[in-house]
C-alpha positions as CSV (number, residue, x, y, z in Angstrom):
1,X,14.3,-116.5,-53.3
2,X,12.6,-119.5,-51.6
3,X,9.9,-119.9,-54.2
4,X,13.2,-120.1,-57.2
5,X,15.2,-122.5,-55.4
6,X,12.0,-124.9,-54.6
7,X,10.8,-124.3,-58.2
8,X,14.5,-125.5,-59.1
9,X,14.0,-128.6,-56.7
10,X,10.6,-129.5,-58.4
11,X,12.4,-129.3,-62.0
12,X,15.8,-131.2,-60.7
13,X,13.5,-134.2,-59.7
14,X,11.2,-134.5,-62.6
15,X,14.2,-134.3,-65.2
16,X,15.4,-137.2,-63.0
17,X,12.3,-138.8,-63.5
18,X,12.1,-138.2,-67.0
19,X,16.3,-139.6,-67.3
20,X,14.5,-143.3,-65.7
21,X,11.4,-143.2,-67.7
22,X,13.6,-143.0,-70.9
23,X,16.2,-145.6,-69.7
24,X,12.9,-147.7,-68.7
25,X,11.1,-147.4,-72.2
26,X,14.9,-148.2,-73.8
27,X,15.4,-151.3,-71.6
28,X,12.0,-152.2,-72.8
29,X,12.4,-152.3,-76.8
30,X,15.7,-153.3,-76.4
31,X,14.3,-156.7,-74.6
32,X,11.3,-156.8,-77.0
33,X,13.8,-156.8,-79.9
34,X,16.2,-159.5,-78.5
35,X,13.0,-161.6,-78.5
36,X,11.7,-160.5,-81.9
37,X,14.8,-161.3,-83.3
38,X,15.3,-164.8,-82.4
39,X,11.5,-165.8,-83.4
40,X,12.2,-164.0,-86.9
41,X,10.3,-160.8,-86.0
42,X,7.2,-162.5,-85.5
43,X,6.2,-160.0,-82.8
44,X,6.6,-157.4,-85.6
45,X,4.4,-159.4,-87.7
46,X,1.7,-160.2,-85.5
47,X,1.4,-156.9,-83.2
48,X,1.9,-154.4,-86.0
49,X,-0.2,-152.3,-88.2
50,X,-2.0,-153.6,-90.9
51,X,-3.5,-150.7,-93.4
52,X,-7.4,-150.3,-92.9
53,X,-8.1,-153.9,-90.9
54,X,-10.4,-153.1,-88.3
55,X,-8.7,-156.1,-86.9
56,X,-5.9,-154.6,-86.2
57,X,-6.5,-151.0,-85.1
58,X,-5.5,-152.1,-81.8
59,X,-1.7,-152.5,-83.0
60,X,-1.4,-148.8,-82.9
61,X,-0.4,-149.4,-79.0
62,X,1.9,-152.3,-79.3
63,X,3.6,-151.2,-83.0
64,X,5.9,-148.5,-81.5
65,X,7.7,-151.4,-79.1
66,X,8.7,-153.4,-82.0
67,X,11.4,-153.0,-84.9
68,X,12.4,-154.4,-88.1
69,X,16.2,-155.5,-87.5
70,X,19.0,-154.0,-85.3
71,X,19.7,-151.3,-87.3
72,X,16.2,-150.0,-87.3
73,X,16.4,-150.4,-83.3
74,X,19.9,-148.4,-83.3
75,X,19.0,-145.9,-85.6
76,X,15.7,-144.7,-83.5
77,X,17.4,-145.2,-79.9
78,X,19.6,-142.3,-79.9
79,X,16.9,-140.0,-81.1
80,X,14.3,-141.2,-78.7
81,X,16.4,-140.6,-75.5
82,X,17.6,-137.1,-76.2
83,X,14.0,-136.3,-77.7
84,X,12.1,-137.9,-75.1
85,X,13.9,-137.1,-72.2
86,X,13.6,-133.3,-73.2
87,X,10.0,-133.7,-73.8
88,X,9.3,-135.3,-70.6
89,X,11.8,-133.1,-67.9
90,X,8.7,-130.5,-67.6
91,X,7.0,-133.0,-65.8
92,X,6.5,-136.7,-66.3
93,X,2.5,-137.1,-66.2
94,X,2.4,-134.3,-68.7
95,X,5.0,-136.0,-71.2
96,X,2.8,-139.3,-70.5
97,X,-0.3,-137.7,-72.4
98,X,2.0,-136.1,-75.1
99,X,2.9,-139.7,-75.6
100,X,-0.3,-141.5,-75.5
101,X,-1.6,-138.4,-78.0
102,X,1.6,-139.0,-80.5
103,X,1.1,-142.5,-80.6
104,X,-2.6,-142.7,-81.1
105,X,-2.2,-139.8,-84.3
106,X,0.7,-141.3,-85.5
107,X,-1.4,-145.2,-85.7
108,X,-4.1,-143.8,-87.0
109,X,-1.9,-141.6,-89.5
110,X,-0.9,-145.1,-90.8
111,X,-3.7,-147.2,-90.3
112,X,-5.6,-144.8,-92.6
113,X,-2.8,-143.9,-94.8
114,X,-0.5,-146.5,-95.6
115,X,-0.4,-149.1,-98.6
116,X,-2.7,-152.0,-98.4
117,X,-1.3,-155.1,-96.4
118,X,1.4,-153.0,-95.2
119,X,2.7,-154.0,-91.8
120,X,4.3,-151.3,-90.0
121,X,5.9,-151.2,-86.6
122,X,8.7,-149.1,-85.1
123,X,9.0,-146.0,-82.6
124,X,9.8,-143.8,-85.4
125,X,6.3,-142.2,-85.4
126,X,7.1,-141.1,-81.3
127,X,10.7,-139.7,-82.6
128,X,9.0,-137.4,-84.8
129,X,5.9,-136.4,-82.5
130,X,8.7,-135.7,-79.6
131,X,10.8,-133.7,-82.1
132,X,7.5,-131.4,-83.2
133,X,6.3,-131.4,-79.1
134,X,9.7,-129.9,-78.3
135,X,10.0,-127.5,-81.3
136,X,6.9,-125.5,-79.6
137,X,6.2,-126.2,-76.5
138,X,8.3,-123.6,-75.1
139,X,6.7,-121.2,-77.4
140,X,2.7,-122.3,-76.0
141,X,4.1,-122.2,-72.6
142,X,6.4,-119.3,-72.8
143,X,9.4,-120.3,-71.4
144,X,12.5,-118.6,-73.0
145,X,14.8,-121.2,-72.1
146,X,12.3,-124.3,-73.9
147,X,11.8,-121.9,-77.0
148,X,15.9,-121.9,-77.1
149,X,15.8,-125.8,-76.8
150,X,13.3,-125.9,-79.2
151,X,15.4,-123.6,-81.7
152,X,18.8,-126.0,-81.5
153,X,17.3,-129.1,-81.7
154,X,15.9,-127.8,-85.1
155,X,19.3,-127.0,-86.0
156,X,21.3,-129.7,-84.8
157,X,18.4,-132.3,-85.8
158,X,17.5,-130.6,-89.3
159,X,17.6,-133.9,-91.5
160,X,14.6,-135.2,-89.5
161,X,12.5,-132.6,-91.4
162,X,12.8,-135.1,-94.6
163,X,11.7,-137.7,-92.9
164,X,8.4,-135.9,-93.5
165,X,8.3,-136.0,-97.2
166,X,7.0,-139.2,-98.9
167,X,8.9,-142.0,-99.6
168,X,8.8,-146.2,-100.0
169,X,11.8,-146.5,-98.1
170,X,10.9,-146.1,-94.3
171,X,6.5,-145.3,-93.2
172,X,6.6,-141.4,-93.9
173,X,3.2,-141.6,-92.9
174,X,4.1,-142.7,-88.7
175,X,6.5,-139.7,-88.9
176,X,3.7,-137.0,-90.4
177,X,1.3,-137.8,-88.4
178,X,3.4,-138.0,-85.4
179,X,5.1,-134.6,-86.0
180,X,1.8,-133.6,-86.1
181,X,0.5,-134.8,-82.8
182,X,3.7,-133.4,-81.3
183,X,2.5,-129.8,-82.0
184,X,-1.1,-130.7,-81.2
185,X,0.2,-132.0,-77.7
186,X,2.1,-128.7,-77.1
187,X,-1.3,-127.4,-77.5
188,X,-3.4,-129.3,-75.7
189,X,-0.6,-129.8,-72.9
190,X,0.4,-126.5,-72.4
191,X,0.9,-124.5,-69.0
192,X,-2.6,-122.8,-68.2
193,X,-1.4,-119.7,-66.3
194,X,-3.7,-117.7,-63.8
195,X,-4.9,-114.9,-65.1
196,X,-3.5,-111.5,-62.7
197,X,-6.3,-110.5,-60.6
198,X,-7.1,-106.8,-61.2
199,X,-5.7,-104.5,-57.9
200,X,-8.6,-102.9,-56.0
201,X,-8.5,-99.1,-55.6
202,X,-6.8,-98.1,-52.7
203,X,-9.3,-97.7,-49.2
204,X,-9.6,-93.9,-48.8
205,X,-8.6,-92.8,-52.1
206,X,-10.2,-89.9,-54.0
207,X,-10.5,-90.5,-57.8
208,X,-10.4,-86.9,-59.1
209,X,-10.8,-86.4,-63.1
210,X,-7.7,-84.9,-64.9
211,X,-7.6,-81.1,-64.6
212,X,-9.4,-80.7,-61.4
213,X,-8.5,-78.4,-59.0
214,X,-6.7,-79.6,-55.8
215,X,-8.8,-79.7,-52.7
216,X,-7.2,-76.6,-50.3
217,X,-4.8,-78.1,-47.8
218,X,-3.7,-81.1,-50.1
219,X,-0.2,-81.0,-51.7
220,X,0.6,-82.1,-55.3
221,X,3.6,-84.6,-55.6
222,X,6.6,-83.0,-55.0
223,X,9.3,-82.5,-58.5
224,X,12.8,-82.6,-58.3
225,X,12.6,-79.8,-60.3
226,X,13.5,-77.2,-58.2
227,X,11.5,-74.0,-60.2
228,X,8.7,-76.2,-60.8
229,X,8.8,-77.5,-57.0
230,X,8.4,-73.6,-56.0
231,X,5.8,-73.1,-58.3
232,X,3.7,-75.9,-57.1
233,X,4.3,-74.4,-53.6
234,X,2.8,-70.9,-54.7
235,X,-0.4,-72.4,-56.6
236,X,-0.7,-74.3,-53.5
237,X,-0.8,-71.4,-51.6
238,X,-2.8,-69.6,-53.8
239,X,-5.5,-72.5,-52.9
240,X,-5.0,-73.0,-56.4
């Protein structure tokens, strides 16, 4: 009972951890796009991926901060707090990898991908990673109740899955390859259980093979069948 309720304590604080990082990495973009906004988006320009220029490559870090307009902003705000925050209330550190791992496969996805002189920026890519990291995680770590999660947000979040398919209106490319490092991240971050050690044989125990005869003086299990009970009692005393 003591080890449930501190396991619930451990959970309780890290989903409140996870509710600040999320409010934390919203404040963020938000302030990022207030000043993107009023310099024309030149953040956007300058810190966001360019298709194939070496240059560049490092944008794949800055590029998820940085939008397009307000409605590209609003549009990805909603899905990034409900996705991230579920992603992250197993335990912060762990949901700081995911995210390091979506972003960097996402980038790249991009990078490598996406039409020449193309400048792409937007959290879009982390959306979709999230989305795929909670869609399995609970089945690579085996927890009913994540599996469940997994199974309505793939319900109630089903028009997502389009945002897969390719398209010139949005980078299709930042979603693919970020729903694909979700699910590598579920993975790679999964719960590593211990292994249940093996019970030693019982000190003083006698193997004996099946059919042997019972040693004289030792009693076979008792049955609470009463005929078979008495008839254990005579082979018994039959030394049998």
């Amino acid at each position: 009972m003591g080890g449930e309720k501190q396991t619930a304590e451990i959970m309780i604080a890290e989903a409140r951890k996870a509710f600040w990082v999320m409010v934390g990495f919203l404040a963020l973009i938000w302030v990022l796009q207030i000043l993107n906004s009023v310099t024309a988006y030149t953040l956007s320009r300058s810190f966001g991926i360019v298709a194939r220029d070496p240059a560049r490559l490092p944008d794949i870090v800055t590029a998820p901060f940085l939008h397009w307009s307000w409605e590209h902003i609003e549009g990805n705000s909603g899905p990034l707090f409900v996705f991230g925050f579920l992603a992250a209330y197993r335990g912060v550190v762990r949901f700081l990898g995911v995210t390091a791992l979506i972003a960097a496969a996402s980038g790249l996805g991009v990078w490598f991908v996406a039409g020449p002189n193309s400048v792409t920026a937007g959290a879009s890519g982390v959306v979709f990673g999230y989305f795929g990291y909670i869609l399995v995680r609970g089945i690579f770590d085996r927890h009913r109740i994540d599996i469940v999660v997994g199974l309505v947000m793939a319900l109630c979040f089903a028009y997502q899955f389009t945002g897969l398919l390719p398209t010139d209106e949005f980078s299709w490319q930042g979603h693919l390859f970020g729903f694909a490092g979700g699910i590598l991240g579920g993975w790679l971050f999964r719960e590593r259980r211990p292994r249940a050690a093996t019970a030693p044989p019982v000190s003083g125990a006698t193997a004996r093979p099946l059919g042997a005869a019972t040693p004289h003086g030792q009693h076979r299990p008792t049955s609470t069948d009463p005929s078979r009970a008495a008839l254990m009692k005579e082979l018994d005393d039959l030394g049998l």
